[in-house]
LOKOL-199986 format. One record per residue (C-alpha): y, z, x. Coordinates in steps of 0.1 Angstrom, whole numbers, plus 2048, in hexadecimal, padded with zeros to 3 digits. Each point is the difference from the previous one (the first is absolute). Layout:
<pts>
YZX ...
</pts>
This chain:
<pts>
C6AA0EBEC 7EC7E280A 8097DE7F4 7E67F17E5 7F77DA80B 8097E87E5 7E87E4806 7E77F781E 7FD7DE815 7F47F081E 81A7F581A 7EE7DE80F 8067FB826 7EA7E880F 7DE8087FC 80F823800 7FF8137DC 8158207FC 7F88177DE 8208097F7 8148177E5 81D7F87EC 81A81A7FB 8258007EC 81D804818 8128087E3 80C8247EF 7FA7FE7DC 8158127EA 81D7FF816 81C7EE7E5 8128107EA 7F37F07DC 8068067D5 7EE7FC7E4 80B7F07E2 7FC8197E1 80C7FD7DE 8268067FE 7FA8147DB 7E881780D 7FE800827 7DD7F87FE 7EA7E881B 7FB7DE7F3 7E07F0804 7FA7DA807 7E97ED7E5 7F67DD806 8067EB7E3 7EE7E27F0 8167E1800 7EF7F57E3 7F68147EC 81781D806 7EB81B805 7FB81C81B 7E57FA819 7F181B811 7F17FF825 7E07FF7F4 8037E07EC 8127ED81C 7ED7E6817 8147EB819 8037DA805 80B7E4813 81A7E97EE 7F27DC80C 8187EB7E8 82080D7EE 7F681A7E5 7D77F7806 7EC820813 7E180180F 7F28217FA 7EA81581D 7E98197FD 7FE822812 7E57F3819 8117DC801 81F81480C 7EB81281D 7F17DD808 8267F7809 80481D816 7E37F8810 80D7E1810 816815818 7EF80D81F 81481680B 8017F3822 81B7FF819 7FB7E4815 8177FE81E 8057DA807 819803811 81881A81B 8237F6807 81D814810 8128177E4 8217F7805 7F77E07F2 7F980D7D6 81D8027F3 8018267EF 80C7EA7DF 7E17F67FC 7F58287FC 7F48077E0 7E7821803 7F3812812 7E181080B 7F181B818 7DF7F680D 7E681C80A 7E07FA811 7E08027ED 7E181080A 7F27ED818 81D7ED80B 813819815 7F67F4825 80E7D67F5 81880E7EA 813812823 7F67E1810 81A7E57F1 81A81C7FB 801804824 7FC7DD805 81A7F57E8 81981980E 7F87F5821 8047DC7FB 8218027E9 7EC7ED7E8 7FA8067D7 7E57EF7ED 8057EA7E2 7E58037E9 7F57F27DD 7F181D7E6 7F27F97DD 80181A7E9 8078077D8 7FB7DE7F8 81E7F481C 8037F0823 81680F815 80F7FD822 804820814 80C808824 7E981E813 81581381B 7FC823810 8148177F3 7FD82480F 7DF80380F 7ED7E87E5 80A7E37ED 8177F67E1 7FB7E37EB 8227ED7EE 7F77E87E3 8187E4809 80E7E87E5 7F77DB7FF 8197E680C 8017F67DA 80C8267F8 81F7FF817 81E7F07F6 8107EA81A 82080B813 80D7DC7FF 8038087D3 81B81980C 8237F07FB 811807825 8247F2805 80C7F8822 803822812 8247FF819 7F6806825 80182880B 81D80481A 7F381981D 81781C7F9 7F08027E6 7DE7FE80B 80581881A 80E81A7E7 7E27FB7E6 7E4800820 81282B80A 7FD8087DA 7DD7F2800 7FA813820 80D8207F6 7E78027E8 7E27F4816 7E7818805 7DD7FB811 7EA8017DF 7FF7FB7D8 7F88287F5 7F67FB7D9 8038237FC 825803807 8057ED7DD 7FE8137DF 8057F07DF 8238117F6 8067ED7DE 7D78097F6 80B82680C 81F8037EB 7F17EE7E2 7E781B800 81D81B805 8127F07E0 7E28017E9 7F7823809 8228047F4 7FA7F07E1 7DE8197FC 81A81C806 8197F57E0 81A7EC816 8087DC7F8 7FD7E581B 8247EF808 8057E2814 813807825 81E7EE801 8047E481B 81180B821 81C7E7804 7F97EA81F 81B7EF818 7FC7DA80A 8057F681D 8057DA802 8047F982A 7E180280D 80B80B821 80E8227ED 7E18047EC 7EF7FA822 81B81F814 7FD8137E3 7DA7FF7FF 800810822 80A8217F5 7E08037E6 7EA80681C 7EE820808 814813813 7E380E81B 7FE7DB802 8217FA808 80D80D823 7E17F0810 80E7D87F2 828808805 7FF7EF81F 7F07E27F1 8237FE7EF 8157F7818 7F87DB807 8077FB7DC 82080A7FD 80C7F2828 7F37DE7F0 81A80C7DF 81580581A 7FF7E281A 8057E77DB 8228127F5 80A7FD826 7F97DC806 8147F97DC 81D81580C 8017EC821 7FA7E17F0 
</pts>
């Protein structure tokens, strides 16, 4: 079934104007979510706005919305004041801007969007796909919309384009507020070890679909269980070994690897342990 565009803009390139559609890249629906009912009956609750001063119950129809200028003082707007506001955005996408991709930061991520071509648009729209993935390049872009500025970063993505709503630098937190003590230097035994376990694990491409969300899966297996007149227990915690050297956790690491994966790095083994083994001979001599 065809996606159903959420929105329409203009991506802005030069004197270049590309009608575009926005689409969700999002599943809805997909979490597992409750209700909250009345524990004496079982029945749905049902949220009611209250009055804070006088008490009472308001319904939708009697509600308007405002903007809170100075501590418990509103401004009220109307309907048509409201639409006034919206009207401010433009929904533009002006690209101001193409820098290489490695360079944003996937922190700065915060949704996402599939861009389609519009009617009219098709011919420049394959234009700065092709010559974005030529170049290497992704445009940086600023788009007004809802009543909000934001920043956004157009790349191709397939063969079209994706737009990311990046945070502000205001929005991030900065690494440096995260207390780091003085890390002890990494001996090359042990860098060696960690750099096979890493590499028998490598493969040539991320694959989404090999990923399934087990602990969504056997929540839904428990409460079809509570349907069927079981209760829902709690697993009890497999117990879990420590190991404190980090050279064992390293060797023991070594055996968790596939094992199609691995005959093909045994021989990457082997200068490893000779380097084990050149150490306890040099002591011995010594």
């Amino acid at each position: 079934m065809p996606a159903r565009a959420i929105g329409t803009a203009t991506i802005s390139f030069g004197l270049v104007s590309i009608p575009i559609k926005l689409y969700t890249t999002s599943e809805s629906g997909s979490d597992v979510s409750f209700n909250m009912l009345h524990g004496a009956c079982g029945s749905r609750l049902k949220q009611q706005y209250i009055c804070t001063k006088d008490g009472e119950v308001v319904e939708r129809d009697q509600m308007v919305k405002g903007y809170e200028f100075t501590k418990g003082q509103y401004v009220v707007l109307t309907g048509d004041e409201l639409k006034a506001l919206d009207a401010v955005a433009t929904n533009a996408i002006d690209l101001t801007e193409f820098v290489p991709a490695t360079t944003v930061d996937p922190l700065l991520f915060e949704k996402s969007y599939y861009l389609g071509p519009d009617k009219g648009g098709e011919r420049a729209y394959r234009l700065i796909n092709e010559a974005m993935v030529e170049s290497g390049l992704i445009g940086i872009a600023t788009y007004s919309a809802r009543g909000k500025q934001y920043v956004v970063a157009v790349r191709p993505f397939q063969n079209g384009l994706i737009m990311h709503q990046l945070r502000y630098a205001d929005e991030v937190k900065e690494w440096a507020e995260v207390p780091m003590p003085d890390l002890p230097e990494v001996k090359a035994t042990e860098l060696a070890l960690a750099r096979q376990i890493i590499s028998q694990i490598t493969v040539a491409t991320f694959d989404n679909k090999k990923y399934k969300d087990d602990v969504k899966a056997r929540m839904l297996e428990l409460i079809q269980g509570k349907i069927d007149g079981q209760e829902i227990t709690a697993a009890p915690e497999a117990p879990q070994g420590k190991i404190i050297d980090l050279m064992e956790a390293l060797k023991a690491s070594l055996g968790m690897a596939a094992p199609a994966a691995q005959p093909a790095k045994a021989a990457e083994a082997a200068p490893v342990e000779a380097v084990d083994a050149k150490k306890k001979s040099r002591k011995k001599s010594a």
